[in-house]
C-alpha positions in Angstrom: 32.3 112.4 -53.8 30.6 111.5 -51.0 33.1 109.9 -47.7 31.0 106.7 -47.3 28.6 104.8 -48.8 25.6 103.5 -46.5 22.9 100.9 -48.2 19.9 100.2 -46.2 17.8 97.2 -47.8 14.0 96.1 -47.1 11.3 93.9 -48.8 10.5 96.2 -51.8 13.3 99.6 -50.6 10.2 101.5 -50.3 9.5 101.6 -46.2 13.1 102.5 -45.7 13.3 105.6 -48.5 11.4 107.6 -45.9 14.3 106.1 -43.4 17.0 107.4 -46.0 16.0 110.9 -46.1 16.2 111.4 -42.2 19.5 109.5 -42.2 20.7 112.1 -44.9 19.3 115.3 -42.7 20.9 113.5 -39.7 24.3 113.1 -41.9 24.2 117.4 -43.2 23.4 118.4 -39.5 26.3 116.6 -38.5 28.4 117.9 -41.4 29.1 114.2 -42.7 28.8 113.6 -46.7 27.3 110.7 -46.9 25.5 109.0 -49.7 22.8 106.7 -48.1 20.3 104.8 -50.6 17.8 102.4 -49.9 17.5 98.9 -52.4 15.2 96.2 -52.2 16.2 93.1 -50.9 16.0 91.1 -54.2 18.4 94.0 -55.7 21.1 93.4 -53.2 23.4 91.3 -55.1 23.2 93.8 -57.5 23.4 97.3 -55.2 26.9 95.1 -53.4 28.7 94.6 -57.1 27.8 98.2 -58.6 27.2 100.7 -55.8 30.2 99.0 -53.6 28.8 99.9 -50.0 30.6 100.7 -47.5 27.9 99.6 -44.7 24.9 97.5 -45.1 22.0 97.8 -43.1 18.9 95.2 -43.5 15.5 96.0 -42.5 13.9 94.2 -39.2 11.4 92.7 -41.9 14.2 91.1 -43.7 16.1 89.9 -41.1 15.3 86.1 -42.0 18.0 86.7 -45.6 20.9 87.9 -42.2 22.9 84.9 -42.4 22.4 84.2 -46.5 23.6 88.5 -46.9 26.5 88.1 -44.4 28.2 85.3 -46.2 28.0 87.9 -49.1 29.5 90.9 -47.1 32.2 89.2 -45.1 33.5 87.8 -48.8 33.5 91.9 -49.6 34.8 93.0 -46.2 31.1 94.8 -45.7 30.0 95.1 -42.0 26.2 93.7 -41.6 23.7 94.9 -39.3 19.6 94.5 -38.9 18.2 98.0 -38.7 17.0 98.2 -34.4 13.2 97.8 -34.5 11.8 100.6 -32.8 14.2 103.1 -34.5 13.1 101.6 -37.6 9.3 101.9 -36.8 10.0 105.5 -35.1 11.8 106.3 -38.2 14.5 107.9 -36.5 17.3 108.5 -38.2 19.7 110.2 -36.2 19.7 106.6 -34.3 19.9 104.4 -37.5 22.7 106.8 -39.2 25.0 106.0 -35.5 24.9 102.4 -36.0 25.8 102.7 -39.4 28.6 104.9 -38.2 29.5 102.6 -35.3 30.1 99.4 -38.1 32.0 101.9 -40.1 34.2 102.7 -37.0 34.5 98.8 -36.1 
């Protein structure tokens, strides 16, 4: 069983399945078992209730649903972030999975 559960959420969870992967090859080169997923942002009601996240990160195109999400989190004791824009555009991974990491260590 993996040691953490990170969700990343976008319009339509398909931009950030690319984002996942890297996150995950970040995660085994660091020797972390993490199990990171990407959902769409009309799923996350659902993705909070069954897959119980530990860390949620949103998209920069989906930042607008930030405050609606958070009220949602906080209630579950889920730290909330907005995926940084140019990592998120650069795809990069390593960068994305450390501010996961850093909300998990908060």
């Amino acid at each position: 069983m993996a040691e953490k559960t990170i969700m990343l959420a976008c319009s339509a969870g398909m931009s950030t399945s690319l984002l996942v992967t890297k996150m995950q090859k970040a995660a085994e080169k660091a020797g972390k078992d993490y199990k990171i997923f990407a959902t769409a942002s009309s799923d996350i009601d659902n993705q909070l209730a069954t897959a119980h996240p530990d860390v949620l990160l949103l998209g920069p195109q989906v930042r607008y649903m930030e405050a609606d999400v958070k009220k949602k989190t906080d209630q579950a004791g889920i730290p909330l972030a907005i995926i940084n824009m140019q990592d998120y555009g650069m795809m990069n991974g390593e960068h994305v999975l450390q501010a996961a990491e850093k909300l998990l260590a908060d």
